[in-house]
N, C-alpha and C positions, 0 to 999 in steps of 0.2 A: 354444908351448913347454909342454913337460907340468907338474907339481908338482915344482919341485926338493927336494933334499936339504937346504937351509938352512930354507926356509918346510913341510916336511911336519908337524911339532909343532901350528904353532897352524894348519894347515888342516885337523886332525883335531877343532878342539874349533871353531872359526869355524863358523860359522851351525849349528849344531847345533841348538839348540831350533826356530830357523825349518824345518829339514828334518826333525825331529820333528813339528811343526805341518804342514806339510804330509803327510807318511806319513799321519797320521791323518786328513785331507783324504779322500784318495785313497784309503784302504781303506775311509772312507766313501760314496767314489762307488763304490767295486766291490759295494756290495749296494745302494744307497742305491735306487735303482729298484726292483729286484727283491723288497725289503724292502716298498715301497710297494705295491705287488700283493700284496704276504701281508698284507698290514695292514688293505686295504679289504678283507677276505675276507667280511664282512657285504655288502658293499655286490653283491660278485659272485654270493652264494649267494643271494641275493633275484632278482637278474636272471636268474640258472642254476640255477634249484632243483634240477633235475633231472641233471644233468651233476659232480658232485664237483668245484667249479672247484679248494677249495684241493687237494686231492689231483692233480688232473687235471694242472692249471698246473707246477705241483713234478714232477711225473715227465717232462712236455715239455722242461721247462728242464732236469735234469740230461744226459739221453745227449747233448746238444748241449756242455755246458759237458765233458763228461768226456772225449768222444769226440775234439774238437778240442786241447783238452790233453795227450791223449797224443800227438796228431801233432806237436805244435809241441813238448812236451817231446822226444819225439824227434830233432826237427832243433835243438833249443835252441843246439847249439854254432855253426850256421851264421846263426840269424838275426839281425834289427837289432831291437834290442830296442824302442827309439824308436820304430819305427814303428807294431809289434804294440802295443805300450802305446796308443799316440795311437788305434789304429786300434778298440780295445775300448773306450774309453772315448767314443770321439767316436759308436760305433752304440750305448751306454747312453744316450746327448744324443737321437738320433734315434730311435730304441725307444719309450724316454719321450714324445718328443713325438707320434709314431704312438697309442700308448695313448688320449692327449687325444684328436686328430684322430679316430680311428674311437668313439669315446663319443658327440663332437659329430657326426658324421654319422650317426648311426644314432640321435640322440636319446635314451640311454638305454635302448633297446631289447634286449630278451632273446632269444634264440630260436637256432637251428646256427649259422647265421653270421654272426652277434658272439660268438659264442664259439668257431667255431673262427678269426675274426681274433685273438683276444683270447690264444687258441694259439701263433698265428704268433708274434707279436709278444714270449709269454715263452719261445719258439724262440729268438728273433734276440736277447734280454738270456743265454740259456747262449751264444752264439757269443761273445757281448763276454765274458761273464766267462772264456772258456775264453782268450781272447785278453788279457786283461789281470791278471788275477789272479794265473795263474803268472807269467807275464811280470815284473810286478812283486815279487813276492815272491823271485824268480831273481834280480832288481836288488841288491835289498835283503839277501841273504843273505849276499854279500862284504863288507857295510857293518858299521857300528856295532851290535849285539843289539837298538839301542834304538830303531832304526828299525822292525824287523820286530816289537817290541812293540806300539809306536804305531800301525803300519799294522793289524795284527790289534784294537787296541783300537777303530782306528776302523768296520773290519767289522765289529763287535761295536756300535758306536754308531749304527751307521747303523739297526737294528734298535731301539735305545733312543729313536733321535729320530723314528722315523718311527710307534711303538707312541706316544708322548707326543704328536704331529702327530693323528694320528688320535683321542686320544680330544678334545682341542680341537676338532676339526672335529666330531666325533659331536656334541660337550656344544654345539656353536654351533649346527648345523642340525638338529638331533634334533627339533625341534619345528615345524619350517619345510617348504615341501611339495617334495616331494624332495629331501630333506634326505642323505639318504645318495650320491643323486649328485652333489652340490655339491660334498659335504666330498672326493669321490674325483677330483672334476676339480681343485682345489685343491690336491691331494695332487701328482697328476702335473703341473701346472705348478709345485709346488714342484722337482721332481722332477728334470725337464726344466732347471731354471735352473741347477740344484747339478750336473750332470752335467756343463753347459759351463764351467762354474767349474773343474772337477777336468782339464778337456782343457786349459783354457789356465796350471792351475798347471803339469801335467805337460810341457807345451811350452813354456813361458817363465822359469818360477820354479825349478823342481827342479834343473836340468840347471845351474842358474851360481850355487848353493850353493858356499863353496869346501871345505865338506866333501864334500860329493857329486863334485864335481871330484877331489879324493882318493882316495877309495876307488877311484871308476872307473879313472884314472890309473893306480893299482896293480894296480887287476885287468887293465888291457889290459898292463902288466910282467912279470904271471904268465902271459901268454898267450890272455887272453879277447879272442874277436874279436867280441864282440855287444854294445861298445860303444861302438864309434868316433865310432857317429852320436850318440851322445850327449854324450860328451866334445867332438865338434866344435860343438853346441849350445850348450853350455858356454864357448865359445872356448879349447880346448884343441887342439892341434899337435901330434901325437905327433913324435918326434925319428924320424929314418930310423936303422935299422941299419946294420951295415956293406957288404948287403948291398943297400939303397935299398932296403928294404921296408919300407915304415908299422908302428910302434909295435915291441914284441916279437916273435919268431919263437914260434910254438905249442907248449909245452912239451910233454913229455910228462903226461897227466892220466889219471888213470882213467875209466875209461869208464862209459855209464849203469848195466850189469849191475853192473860192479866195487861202484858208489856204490850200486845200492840191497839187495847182498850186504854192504854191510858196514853200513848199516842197514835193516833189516829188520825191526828190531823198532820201529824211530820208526815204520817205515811201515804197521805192523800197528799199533800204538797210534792214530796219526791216522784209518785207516780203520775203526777198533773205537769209536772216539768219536762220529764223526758215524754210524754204523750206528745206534748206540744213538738219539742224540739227533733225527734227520730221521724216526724211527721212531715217533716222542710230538708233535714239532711239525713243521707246524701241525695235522694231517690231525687228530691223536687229538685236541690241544685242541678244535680250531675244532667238530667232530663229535660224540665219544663221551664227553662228561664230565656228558651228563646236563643237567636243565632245573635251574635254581639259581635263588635269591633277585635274584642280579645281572641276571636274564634276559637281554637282546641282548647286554650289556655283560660278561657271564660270560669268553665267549673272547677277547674284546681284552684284558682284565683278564690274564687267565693269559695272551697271549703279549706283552705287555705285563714282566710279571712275569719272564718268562724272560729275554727282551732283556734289560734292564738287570742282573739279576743276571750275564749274559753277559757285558757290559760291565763290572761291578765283576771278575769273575773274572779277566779280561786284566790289571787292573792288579794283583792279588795276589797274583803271580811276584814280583815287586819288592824285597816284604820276603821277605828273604834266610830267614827260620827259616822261610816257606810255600811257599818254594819247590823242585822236587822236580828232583833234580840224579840221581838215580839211575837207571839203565837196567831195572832189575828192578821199583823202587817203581813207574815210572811204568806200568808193564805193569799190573803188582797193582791198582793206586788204577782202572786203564779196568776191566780186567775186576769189580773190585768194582763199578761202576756200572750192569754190567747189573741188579742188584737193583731197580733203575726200575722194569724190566717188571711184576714182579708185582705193586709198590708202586702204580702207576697206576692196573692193573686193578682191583685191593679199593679200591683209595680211589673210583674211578670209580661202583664198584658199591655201595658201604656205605659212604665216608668223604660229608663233608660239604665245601662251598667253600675251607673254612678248610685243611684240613689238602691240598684239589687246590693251593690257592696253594701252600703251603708246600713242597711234592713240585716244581711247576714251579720255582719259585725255584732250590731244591737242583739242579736239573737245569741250571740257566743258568749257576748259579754253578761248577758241576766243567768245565761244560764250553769255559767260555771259559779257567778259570785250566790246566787239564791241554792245550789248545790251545798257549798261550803257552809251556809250559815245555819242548813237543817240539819247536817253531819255533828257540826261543832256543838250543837246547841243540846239536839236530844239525848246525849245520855247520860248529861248531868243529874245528878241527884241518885244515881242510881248503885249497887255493889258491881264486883267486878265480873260475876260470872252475869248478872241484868244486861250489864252494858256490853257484853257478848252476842249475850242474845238478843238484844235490841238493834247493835249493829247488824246482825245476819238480817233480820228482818226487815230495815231498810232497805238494806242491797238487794233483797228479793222484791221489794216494790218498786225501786228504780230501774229493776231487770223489766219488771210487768208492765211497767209504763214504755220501754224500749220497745217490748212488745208489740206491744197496741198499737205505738207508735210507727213502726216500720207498715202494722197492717193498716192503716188507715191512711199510710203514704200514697198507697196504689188508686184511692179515691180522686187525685190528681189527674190518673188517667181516662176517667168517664171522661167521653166525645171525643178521645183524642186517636181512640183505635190503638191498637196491637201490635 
């Protein structure tokens, strides 16, 4: 039997903080790997001097994560959503553990091929994330706001806790002989353990919330059919219609053009954020900020710095006076951001450590809090299978703008040679 009419009230507030707690779980397994590969980027550039691994790595993983998202947001209305979720999360488990595995077989060793395994492998982390990310955040967007905060806070932390992991590991092995691949095999069997944690909260725990039983409920009432298997997880029964067919009859919805015609400007904001922001990290930090006082510790410090102000950003929506409700502000406040650019450059060129932290910070902090408020914002007003599809179609513009992003990082290196 689905949610009746008498219990809908308290199964909209029931297990809420637990499905909070978890969201942010799980946005923290959807970088939580891939975050670890940007984090060891000392440990890669010593083994790859020669090869630009943070730029290299970063441009392999997007056309896989963006390429695959369009396809699956494409068919979004036909698929099991269960499945694609379990399915992205469980190759971040095995990714991860491949990482470890070809380290220890190749001993540490540099040279084409461990790096281009080491390619492959942040290949198969954009396929998971292409397969998990919209997936999830298409779940979440028929849900409570406060789910799809949480989950973005925890993407946003999984970059906090893996820049904080790594300088621990640096400050333990820094003095130890091979110290830098210690602290990167430790990283990825941390890595590797949290990634199986996030398959079996998403297969056992999320699906028999009886909020999460709710919203789904009602989204398979408005006519979503890419929840069945998830509500059936949940031990939920959809009622037959009059016609003995499972759950709702498919309403009429708009369609994907209709939904991304009538935003368009969220979609141009999410793609003009991460343009900016995948254009400075990691490629420019890790690279072109010049030889500093911090010496090796310079770029984990600054993307270090970025992460966590990313992570305070997501929760600064919240209070109501900083948060940006307006379709025009929010436009205004991205395009004002490109101001980065030139601020980088002369600080890169003439500023001092001091004032490069203070510019990345500012950079983490717009860009996780302006994240949050066009997640939170767009899919109001809409049914639950819209707001599916409206979510997938975000994630596919903030994939595109990563894109760009990473490719217009390399722009950095005119005059600087090879």
């Amino acid at each position: 039997m689905g949610v009746t009419e008498g219990n809908e009230a308290p199964a909209r507030v029931e297990g809420k903080f637990k499905a909070m707690t978890v969201c942010w779980l799980l946005g923290n397994g959807s970088l939580f790997c891939w975050n670890s590969m940007l984090t060891i980027e000392d440990y890669y550039a010593n083994l790859f001097p020669n090869y630009h691994p943070t730029r290299v790595l970063t441009l392999v993983y997007q056309p896989f994560a963006v390429g695959l998202t369009a396809i699956l947001t494409y068919h979004e209305a036909k698929l099991n959503t269960r499945l694609r979720n379990l399915f992205g999360f469980s190759l971040f488990f095995l990714s991860s553990l491949m990482v470890l595995v070809l380290d220890l077989a190749t001993s540490g060793r540099g040279g084409l091929g461990p790096f281009i395994g080491v390619c492959i492998i942040s290949g198969a982390f954009g396929v998971a994330d292409g397969f998990a990310q919209g997936g999830i955040v298409g779940d979440l967007s028929f849900m409570d706001p406060d789910f799809i905060q949480s989950f973005l806070a925890g993407l946003a932390a999984s970059g906090a806790l893996t820049s904080a992991l790594r300088v621990v590991t640096k400050a333990s092995f820094e003095n130890s002989q091979n110290g830098l691949r210690k602290g990167a095999i430790l990283f990825f069997a941390i890595s590797a353990l949290f990634e199986f944690l996030c398959v079996l909260l998403y297969a056992y725990i999320f699906p028999k919330l009886p909020i999460v039983k709710y919203y789904r409920s009602k989204a398979a009432k408005e006519g979503s059919k890419t929840v069945s298997a998830d509500l059936a997880a949940g031990g939920i029964q959809l009622q037959q219609d009059e016609n003995g067919e499972e759950g709702a009859k498919q309403q009429d919805r708009l369609s994907n053009k209709q939904l991304f015609l009538q935003n368009i400007d969220y979609a141009i904001d999410l793609y003009l954020i991460y343009v900016l922001t995948l254009s400075i990290v990691p490629g420019f930090l890790s690279e072109d900020t010049g030889l500093h006082g911090l010496g090796t510790w310079y770029a984990i410090v600054l993307i270090a710095m970025y992460n966590v102000l990313d992570l305070v950003g997501r929760y600064t929506p919240l209070i109501n006076c900083l948060r940006i409700t307006s379709r025009k502000g929010l436009m205004l406040s991205i395009i004002a951001r490109f101001l980065f650019i030139p601020a980088f450059y002369f600080t890169a060129k003439y500023g001092d450590q001091g004032w490069m932290i203070l510019l990345t910070s500012l950079l983490g902090l717009t860009n996780g809090h302006l994240t949050v408020c066009v997640f939170t914002i767009a899919p109001k007003g809409y049914k639950g299978p819209e707001q599916n599809a409206l979510g997938n179609l975000l994630v596919l513009c903030l994939l595109g703008g990563l894109l760009s992003g990473v490719t217009l990082d390399w722009l950095w290196l005119i005059g600087k040679g090879w």
